[in-house]
C-alpha positions as CSV (number, residue, x, y, z in Angstrom):
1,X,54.9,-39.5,-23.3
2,X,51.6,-39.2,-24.0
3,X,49.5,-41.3,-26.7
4,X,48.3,-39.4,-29.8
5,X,45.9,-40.2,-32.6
6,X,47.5,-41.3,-36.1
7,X,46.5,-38.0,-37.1
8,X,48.5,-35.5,-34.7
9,X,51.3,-38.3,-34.9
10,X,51.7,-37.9,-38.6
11,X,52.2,-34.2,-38.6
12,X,54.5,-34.3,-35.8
13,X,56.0,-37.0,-37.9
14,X,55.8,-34.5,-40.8
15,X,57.0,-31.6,-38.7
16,X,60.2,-33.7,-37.7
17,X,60.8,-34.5,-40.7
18,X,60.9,-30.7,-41.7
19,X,63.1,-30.1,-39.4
20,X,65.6,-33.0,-40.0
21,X,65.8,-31.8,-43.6
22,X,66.4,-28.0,-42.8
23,X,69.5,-29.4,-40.6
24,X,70.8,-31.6,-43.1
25,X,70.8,-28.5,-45.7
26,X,72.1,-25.9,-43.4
27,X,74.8,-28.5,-42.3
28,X,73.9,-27.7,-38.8
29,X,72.4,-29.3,-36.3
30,X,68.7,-28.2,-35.7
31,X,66.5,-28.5,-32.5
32,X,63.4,-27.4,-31.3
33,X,63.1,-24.4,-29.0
34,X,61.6,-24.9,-25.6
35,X,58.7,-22.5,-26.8
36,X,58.2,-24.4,-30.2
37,X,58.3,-27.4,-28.0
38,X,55.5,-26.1,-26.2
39,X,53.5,-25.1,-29.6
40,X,53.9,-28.4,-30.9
41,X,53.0,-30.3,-27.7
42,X,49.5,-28.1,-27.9
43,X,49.1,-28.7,-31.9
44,X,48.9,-32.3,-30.8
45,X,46.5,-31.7,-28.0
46,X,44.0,-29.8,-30.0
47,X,44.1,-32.3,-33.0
48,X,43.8,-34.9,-30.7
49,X,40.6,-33.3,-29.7
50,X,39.1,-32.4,-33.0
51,X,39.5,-36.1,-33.9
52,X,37.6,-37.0,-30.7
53,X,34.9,-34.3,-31.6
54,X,34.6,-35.4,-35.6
55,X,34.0,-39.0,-34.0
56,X,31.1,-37.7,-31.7
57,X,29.7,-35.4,-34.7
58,X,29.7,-38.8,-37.0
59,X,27.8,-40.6,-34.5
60,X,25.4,-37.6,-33.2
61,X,21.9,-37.9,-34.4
62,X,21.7,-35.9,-37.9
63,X,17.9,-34.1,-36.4
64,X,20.2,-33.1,-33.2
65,X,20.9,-29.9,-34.7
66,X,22.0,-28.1,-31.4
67,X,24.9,-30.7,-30.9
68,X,25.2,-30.6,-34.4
69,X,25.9,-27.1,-34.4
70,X,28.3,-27.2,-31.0
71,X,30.4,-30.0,-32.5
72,X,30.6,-28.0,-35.9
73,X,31.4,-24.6,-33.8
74,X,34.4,-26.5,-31.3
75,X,36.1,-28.3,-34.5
76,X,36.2,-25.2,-36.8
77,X,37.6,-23.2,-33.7
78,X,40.1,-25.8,-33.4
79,X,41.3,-25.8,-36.7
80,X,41.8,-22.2,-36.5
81,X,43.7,-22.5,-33.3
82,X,45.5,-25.6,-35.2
83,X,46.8,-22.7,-38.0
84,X,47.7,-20.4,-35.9
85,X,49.5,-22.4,-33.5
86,X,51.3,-23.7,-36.9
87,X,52.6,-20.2,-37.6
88,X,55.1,-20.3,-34.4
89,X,56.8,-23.1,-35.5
90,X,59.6,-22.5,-37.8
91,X,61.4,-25.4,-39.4
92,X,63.6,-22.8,-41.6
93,X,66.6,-21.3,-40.6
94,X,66.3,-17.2,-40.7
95,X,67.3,-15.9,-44.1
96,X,70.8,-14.2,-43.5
97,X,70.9,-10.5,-43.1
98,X,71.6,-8.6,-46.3
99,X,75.0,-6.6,-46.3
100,X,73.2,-3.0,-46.1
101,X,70.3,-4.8,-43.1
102,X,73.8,-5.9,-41.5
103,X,75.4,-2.3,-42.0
104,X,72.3,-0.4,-41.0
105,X,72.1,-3.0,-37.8
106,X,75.9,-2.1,-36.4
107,X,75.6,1.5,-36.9
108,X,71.7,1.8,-34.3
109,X,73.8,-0.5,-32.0
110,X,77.1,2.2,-32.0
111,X,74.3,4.9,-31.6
112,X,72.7,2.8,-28.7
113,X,75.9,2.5,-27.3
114,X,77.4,6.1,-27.4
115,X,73.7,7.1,-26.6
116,X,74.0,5.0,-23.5
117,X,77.4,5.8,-22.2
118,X,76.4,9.7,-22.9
119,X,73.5,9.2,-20.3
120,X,75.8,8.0,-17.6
């Protein structure tokens, strides 16, 4: 296991917590995929090093505008990479599929499949 700062903890705390609530309401039990595993372990990584960076901006020298600027550059770009990251993990169940979605769904797979034996 490897030792994160309060900051990444608390929103995989949060994140957790998400999920434990989403289980509770769908009456299932909920788990995280082996690829949502993966996104979280990186979220953690890359806030882990923003915090490190935001303590080496703090303590740069404020006329050291070219580290200034590097520091500023690395922590945006990890915030960004933060967000996105973010977006591929999904604490929600999938909405279930309307009647006429679940319809139009089994009549492309009895195409697929008469398409499929036809070619044979």
């Amino acid at each position: 296991m490897v030792k994160r700062t309060r900051e990444a903890q608390r929103l995989l705390d949060a994140l957790d917590a998400e999920l434990a609530r989403s289980s509770e309401r769908a009456g299932t039990s909920l788990s995280w995929s082996a690829a949502e595993r993966e996104h979280l372990a990186m979220i953690g990584e890359c806030i882990d090093r923003k915090v490190h960076l935001r303590g080496r901006y703090e303590n740069c020298d404020p006329t050291d505008h070219k580290n200034l600027c590097r520091l500023s550059t690395e922590i945006r770009l990890l915030d960004s990479t933060v967000s996105r990251l973010l977006k591929n993990v999904a604490t929600d169940l999938p909405q279930p599929m309307s009647p006429r979605s679940a319809k139009a769904q089994r009549a492309a797979l009895a195409r697929w499949a008469r398409d499929k034996g036809a070619v044979s």
